[in-house]
MARMAR-956116 format. One line per field, with one value per residue: x, y, z of N, C-alpha, C in turn; residue number from 0. Coordinates in nm, 4 decimals. Layout:
REM MARMAR-956116
n_X: c(X	...) .
n_Y: c(Y	...) .
n_Z: c(Z	...) .
ca_X: c(X	...) .
ca_Y: c(Y	...) .
ca_Z: c(Z	...) .
c_X: c(X	...) .
c_Y: c(Y	...) .
c_Z: c(Z	...) .
num: c(NUM	...) .
END
This chain:
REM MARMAR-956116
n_X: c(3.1643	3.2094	3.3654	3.3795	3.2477	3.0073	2.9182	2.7483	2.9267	2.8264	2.9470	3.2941	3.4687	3.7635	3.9629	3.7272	3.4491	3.0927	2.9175	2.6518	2.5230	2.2361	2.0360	2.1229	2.3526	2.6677	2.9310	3.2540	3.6261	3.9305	4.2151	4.4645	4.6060	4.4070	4.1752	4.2832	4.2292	3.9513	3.6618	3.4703	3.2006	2.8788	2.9290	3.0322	3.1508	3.4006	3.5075	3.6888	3.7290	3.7370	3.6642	3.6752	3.6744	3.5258	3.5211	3.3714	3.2448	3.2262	3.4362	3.4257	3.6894	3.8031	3.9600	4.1162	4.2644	4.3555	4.6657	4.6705	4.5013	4.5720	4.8224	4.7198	4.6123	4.8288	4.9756	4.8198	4.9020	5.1346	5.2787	5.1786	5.0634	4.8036	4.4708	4.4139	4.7392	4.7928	4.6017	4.7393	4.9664	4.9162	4.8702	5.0500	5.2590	5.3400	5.2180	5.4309	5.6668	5.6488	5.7440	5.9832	6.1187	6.1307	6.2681	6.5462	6.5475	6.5022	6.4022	6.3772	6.2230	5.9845	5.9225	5.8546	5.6153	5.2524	5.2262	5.3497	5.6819	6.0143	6.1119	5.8337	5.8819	6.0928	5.9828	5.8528	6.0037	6.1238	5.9136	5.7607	5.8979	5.9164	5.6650	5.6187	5.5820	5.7472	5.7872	5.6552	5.9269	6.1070	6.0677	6.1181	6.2067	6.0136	5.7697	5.4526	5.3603	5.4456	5.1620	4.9983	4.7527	4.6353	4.4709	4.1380	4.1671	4.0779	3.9773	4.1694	4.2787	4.1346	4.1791	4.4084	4.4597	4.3198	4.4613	4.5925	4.7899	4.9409	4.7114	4.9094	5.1263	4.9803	4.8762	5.1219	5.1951	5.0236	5.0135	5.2729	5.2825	5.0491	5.1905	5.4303	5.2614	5.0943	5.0369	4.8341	4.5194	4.2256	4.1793	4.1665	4.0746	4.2185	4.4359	4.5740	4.6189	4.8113	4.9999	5.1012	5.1474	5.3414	5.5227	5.5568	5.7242	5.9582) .
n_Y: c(13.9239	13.6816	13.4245	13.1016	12.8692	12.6095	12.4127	12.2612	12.2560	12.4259	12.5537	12.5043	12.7519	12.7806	13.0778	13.0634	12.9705	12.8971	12.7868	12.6364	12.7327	12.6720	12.6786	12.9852	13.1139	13.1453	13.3370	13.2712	13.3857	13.1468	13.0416	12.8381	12.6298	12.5857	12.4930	12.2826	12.0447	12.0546	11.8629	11.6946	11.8464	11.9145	11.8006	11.8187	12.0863	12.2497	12.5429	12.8028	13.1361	13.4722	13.8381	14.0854	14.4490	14.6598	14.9871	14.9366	14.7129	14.4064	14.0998	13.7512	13.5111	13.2085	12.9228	12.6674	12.5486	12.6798	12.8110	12.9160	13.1091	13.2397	13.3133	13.4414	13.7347	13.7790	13.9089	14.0753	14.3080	14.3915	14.6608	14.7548	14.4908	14.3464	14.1935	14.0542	13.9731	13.8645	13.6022	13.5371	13.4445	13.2708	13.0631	13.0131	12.8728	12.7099	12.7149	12.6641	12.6638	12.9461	13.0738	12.9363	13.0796	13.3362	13.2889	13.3018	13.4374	13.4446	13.5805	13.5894	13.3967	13.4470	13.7042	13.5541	13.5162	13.5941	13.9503	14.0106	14.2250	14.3437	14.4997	14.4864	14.1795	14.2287	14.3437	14.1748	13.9917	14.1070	14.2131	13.9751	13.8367	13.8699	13.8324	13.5134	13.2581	12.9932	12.7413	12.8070	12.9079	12.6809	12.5534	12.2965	12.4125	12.4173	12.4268	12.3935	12.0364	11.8280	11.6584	11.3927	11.4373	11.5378	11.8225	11.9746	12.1949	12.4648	12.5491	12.5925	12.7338	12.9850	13.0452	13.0320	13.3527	13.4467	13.4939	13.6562	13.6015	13.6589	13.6249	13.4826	13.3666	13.2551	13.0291	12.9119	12.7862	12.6182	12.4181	12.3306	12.1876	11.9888	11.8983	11.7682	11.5701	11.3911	11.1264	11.0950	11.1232	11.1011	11.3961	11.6605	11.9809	12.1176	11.9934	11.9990	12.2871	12.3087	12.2259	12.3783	12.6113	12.5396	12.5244	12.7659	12.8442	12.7783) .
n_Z: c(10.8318	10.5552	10.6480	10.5693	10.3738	10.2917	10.0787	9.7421	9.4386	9.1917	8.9519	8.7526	8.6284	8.6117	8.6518	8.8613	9.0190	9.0710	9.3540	9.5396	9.8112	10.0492	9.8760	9.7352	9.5078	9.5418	9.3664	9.3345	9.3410	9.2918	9.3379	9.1401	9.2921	9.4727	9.2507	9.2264	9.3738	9.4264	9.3756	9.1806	8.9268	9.1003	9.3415	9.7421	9.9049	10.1045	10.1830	10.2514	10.2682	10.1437	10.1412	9.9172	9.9165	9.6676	9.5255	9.3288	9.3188	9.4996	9.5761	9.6364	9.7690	9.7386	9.9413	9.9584	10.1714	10.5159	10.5049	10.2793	10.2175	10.4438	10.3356	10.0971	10.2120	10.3448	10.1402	10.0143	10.1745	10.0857	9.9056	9.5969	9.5204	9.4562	9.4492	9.2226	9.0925	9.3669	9.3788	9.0975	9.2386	9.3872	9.2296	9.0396	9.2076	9.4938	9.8588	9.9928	9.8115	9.7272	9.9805	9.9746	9.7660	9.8800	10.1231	9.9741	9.8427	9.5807	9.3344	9.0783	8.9648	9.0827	8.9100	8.7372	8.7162	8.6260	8.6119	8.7969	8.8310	8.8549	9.0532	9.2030	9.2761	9.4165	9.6612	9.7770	9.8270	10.0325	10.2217	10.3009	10.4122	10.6766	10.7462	10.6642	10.8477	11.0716	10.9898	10.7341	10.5902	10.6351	10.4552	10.1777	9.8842	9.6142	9.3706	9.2313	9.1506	8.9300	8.7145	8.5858	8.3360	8.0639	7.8719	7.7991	7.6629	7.5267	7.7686	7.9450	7.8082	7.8478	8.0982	8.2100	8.0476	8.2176	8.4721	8.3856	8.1798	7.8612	7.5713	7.3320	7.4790	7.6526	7.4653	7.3591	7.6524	7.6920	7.4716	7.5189	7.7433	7.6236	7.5000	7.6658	7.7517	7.5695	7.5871	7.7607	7.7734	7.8780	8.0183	8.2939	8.3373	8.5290	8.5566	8.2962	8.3762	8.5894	8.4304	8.2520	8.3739	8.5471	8.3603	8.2923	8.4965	8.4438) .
ca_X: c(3.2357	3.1866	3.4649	3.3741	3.0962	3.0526	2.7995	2.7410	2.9835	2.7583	2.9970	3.4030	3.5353	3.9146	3.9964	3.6314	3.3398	2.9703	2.8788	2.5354	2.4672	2.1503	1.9529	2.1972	2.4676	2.7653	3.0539	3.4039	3.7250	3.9938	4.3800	4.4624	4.6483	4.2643	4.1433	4.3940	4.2129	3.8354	3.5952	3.3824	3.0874	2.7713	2.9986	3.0011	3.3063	3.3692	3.6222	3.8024	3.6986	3.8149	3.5902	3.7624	3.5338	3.5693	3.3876	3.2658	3.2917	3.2344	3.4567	3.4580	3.7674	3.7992	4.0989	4.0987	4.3368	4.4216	4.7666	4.6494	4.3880	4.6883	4.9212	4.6560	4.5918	4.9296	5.0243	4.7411	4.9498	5.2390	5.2770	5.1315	5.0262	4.6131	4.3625	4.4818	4.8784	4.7657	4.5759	4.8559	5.1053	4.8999	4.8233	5.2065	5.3354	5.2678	5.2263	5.5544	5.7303	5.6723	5.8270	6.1580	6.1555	6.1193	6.4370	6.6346	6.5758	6.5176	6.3031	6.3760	6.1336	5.8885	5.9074	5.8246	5.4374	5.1617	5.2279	5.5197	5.7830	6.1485	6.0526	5.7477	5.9121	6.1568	5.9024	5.7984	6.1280	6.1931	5.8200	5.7137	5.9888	5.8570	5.5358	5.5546	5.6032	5.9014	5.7423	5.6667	6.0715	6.1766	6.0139	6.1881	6.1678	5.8758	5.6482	5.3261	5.4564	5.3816	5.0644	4.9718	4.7142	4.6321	4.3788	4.0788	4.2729	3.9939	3.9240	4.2378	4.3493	4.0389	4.1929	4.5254	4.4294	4.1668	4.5144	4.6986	4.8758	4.9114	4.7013	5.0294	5.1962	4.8911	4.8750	5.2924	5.2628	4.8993	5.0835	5.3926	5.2139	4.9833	5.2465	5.4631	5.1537	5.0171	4.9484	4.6848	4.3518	4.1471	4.2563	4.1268	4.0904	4.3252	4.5528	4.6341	4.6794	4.8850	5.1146	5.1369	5.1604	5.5069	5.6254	5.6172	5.8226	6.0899) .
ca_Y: c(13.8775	13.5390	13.3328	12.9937	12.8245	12.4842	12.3754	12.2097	12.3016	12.4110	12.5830	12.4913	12.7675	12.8600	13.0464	13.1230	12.8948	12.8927	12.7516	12.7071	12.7255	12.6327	12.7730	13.0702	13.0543	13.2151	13.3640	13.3329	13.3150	13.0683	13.0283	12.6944	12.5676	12.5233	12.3848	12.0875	11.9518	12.0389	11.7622	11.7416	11.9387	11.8380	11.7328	11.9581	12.1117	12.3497	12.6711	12.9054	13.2826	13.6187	13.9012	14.2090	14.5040	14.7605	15.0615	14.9004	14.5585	14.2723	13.9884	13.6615	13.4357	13.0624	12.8935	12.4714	12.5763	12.8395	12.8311	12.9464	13.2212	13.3686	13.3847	13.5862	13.7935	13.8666	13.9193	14.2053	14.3867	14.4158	14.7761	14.6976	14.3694	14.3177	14.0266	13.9761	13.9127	13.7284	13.5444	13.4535	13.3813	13.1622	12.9961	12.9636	12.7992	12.6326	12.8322	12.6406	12.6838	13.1131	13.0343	12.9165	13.2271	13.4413	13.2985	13.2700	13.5931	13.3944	13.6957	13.5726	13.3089	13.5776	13.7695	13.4715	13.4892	13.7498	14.1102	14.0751	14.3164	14.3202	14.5893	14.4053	14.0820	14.2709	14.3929	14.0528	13.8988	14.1811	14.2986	13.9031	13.7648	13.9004	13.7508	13.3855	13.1561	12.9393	12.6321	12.7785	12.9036	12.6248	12.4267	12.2860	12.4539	12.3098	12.4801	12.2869	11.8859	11.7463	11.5791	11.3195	11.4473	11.6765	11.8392	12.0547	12.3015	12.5602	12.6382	12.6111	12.8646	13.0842	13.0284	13.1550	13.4836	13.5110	13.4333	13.7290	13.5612	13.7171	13.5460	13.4064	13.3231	13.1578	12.9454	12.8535	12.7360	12.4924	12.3239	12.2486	12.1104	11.9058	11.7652	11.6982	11.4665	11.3221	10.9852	11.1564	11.0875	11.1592	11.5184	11.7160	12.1204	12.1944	11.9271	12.0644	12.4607	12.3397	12.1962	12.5158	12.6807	12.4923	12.5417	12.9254	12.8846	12.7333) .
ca_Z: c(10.7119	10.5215	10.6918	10.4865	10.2799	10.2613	9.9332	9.6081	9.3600	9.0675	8.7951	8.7700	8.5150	8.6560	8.7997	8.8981	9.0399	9.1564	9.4672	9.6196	9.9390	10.0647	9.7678	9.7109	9.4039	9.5457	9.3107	9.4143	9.2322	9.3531	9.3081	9.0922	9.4193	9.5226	9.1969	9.1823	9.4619	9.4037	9.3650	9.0641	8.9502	9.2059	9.4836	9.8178	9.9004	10.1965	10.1042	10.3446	10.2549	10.2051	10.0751	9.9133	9.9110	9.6143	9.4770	9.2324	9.3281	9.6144	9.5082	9.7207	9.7186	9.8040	9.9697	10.0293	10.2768	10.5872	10.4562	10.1474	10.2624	10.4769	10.2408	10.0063	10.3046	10.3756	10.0021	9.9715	10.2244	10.0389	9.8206	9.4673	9.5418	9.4937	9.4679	9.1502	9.1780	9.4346	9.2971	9.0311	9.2557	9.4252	9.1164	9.0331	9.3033	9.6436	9.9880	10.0417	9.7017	9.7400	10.1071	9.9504	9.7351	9.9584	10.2044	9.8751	9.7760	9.4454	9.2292	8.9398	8.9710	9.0886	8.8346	8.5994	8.7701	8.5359	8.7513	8.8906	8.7756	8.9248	9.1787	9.2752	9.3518	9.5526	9.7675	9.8351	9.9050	10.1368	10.3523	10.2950	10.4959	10.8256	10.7865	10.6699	10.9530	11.0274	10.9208	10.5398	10.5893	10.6477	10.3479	10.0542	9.7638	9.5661	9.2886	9.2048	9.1298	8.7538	8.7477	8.4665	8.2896	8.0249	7.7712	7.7737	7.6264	7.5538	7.9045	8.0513	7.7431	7.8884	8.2363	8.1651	7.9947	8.2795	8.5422	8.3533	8.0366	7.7384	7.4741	7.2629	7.5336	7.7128	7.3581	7.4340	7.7626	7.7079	7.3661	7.5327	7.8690	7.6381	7.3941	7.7384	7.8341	7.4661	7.5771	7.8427	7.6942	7.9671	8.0632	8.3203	8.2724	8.6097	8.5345	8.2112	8.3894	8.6514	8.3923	8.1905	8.4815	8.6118	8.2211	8.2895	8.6173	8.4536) .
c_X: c(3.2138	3.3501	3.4461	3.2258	3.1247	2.8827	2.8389	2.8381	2.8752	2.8343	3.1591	3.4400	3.6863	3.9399	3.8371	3.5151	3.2336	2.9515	2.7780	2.5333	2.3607	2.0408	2.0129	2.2861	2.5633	2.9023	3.1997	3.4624	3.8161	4.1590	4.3710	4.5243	4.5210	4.1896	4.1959	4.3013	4.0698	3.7540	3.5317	3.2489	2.9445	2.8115	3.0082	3.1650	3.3196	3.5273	3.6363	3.7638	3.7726	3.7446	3.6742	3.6441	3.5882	3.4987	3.2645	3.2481	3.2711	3.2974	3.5110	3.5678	3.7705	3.9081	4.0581	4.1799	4.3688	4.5334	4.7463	4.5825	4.5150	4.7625	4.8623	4.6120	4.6920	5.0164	4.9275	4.8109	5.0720	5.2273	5.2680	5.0916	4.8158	4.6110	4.4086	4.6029	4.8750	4.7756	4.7001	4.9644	5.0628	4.8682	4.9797	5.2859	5.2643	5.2970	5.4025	5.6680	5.7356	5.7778	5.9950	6.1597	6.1818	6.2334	6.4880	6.6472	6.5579	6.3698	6.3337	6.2829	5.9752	5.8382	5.8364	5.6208	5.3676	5.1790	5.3011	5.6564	5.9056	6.1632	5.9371	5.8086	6.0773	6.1380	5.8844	5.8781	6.1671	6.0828	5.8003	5.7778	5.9756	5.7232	5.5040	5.6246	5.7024	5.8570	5.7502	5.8497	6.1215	6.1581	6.1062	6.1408	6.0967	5.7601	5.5673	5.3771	5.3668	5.2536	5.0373	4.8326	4.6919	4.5072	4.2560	4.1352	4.2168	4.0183	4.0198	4.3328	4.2786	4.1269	4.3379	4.5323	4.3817	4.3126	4.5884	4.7606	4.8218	4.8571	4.7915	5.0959	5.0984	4.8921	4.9989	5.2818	5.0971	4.9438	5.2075	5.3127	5.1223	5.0735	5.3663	5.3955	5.1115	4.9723	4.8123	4.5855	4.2326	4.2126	4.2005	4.1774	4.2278	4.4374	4.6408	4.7115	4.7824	5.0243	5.1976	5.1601	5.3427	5.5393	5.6844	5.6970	5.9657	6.2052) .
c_Y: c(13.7277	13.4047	13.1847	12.9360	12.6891	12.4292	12.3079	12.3356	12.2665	12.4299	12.6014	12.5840	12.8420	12.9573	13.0717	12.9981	12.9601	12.8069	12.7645	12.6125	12.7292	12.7099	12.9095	13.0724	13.1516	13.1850	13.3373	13.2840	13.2442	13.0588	12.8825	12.6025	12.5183	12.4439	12.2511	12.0299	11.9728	11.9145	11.7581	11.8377	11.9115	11.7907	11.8668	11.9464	12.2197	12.4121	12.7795	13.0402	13.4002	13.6982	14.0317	14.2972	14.6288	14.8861	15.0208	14.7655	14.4745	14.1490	13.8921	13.5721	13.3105	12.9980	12.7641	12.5103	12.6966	12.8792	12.9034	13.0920	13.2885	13.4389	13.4778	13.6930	13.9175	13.9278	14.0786	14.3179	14.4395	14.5383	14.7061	14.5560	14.3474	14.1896	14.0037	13.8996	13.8379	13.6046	13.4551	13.3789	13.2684	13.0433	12.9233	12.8772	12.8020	12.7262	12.7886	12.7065	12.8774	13.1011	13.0086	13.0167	13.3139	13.4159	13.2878	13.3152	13.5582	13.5172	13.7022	13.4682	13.3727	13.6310	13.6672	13.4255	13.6103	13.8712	14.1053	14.1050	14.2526	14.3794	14.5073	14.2752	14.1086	14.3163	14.2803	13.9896	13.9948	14.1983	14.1007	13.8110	13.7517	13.8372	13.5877	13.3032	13.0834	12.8011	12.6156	12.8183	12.7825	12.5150	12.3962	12.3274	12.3450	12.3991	12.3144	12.1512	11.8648	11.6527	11.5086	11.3062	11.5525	11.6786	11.9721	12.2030	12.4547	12.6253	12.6569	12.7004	13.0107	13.1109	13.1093	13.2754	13.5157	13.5605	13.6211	13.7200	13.5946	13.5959	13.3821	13.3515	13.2032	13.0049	12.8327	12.7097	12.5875	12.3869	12.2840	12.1553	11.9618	11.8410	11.7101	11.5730	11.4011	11.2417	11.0058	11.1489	11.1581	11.2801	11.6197	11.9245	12.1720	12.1014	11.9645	12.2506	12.4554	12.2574	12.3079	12.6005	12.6975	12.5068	12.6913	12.9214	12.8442	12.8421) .
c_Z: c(10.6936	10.5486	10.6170	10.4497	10.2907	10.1410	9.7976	9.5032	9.1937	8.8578	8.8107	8.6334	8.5954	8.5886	8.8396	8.9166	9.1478	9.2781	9.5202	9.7287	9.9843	9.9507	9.6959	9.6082	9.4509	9.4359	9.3699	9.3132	9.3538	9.3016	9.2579	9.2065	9.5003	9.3999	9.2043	9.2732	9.5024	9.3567	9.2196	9.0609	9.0038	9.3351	9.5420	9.8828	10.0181	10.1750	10.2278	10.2661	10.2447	10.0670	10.0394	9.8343	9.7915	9.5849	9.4067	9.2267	9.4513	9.5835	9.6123	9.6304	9.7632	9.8261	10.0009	10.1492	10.3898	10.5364	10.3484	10.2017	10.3130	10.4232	10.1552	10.0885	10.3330	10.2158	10.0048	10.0796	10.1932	9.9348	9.6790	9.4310	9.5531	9.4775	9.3707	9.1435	9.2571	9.4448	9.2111	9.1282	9.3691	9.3293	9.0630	9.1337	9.4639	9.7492	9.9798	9.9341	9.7150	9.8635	10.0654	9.8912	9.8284	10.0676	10.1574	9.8052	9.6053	9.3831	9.1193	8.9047	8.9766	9.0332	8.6946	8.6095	8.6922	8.6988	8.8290	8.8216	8.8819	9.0787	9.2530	9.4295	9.4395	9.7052	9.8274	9.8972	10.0820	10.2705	10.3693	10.4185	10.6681	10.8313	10.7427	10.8295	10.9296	11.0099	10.7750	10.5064	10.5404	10.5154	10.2631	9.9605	9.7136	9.4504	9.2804	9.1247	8.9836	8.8132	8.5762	8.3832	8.1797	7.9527	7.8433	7.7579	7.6018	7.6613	7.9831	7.9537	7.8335	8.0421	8.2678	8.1392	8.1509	8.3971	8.5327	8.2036	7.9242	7.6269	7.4007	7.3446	7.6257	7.5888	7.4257	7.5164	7.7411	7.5728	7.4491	7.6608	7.7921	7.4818	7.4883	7.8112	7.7320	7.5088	7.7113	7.7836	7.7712	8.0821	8.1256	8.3033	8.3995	8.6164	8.4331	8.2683	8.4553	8.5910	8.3494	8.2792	8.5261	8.5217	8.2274	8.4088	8.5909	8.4015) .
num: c(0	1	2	3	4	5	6	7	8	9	10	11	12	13	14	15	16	17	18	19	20	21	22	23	24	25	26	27	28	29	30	31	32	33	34	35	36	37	38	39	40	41	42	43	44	45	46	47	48	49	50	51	52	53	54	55	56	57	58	59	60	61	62	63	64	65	66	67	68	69	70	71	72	73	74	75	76	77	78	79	80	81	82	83	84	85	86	87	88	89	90	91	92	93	94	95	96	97	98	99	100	101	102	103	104	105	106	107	108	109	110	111	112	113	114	115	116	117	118	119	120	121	122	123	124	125	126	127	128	129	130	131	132	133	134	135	136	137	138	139	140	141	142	143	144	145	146	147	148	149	150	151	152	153	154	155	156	157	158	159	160	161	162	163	164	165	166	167	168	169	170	171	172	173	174	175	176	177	178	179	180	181	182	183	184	185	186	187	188	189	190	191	192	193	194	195	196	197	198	199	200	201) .
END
């Protein structure tokens, strides 16, 4: 199994980037908890792994972090929980920030992530609890922190839909994020998602 890559970042479209490795262009998608903190496009970047094998499908994932990789690890073990959901709810909030959910039984927060129902994020509060560590326990609540930029609004509309979010509601949450930021000028594409992002958690 492909345990980590380390290569030129060729193509940044969130959630989803290219990567080549010594002559190779590897696919993977990524949780926005790993964009925020990607380099630009030509810079080399080394990503944490996890391959999920389907019928019809091979889809590599990329984690900046072990913390991160585990938690999508231990998330795909949860009843109705796939790579996608995942995915989102790593995209919604921080390894730590799920961590306070989950000892605070808070599933109403949960539920405010694409694919998670009421039932879902009961499952999570309840099988999840046995497997994070008493470190992410112990964290302070925390979703993904405001960051001061905004704009490319295109791609981080594309990025949304791609995340889960309904169209209209993807619209919603990238206008309020980028008329909470106006005087942003220079606005990167995951600065703008992980605003819209924290707008849907509220």
């Amino acid at each position: 199994m492909i345990g980590s890559l380390r290569g030129r970042i060729a193509v940044k479209a969130p959630p989803q980037l290219l990567l080549e490795v010594g002559g190779v262009g590897y696919e993977l998608e990524a949780p926005m908890s790993t964009f925020y903190g990607l380099p630009g496009v030509g810079e080399e970047v080394r990503l944490l792994t996890h391959l999920v094998v389907r019928e019809d499908a091979q889809v590599l994932y990329g984690f900046a972090t072990a913390a991160e990789r585990q938690l999508f690890r231990n998330l795909l073990k949860v009843s109705g929980v796939g790579p996608k959901i995942a995915l989102g709810i790593l995209s919604g909030t921080t390894v730590e920030g799920f961590a306070a959910c989950v000892s605070s039984n808070d599933t109403a927060a949960l539920t405010r992530i694409p694919g998670v129902g009421r039932k879902t994020a009961e499952r999570l509060v309840i099988e999840m609890r046995d497997r994070l560590s008493g470190d992410e326990l112990a964290a302070v609540p925390g979703f993904i922190p405001e960051s001061a930029a905004g704009g490319a609004e295109g791609e981080a509309f594309a990025a949304l839909v791609a995340l889960g979010y309904k169209p209209a509601e993807a619209s919603r949450l990238i206008k309020a994020a980028g008329t909470s930021n106006a005087s942003d000028a220079a606005a990167t594409t995951e600065d703008l998602i992980r605003r819209a992002l924290q707008g849907a958690l509220r």
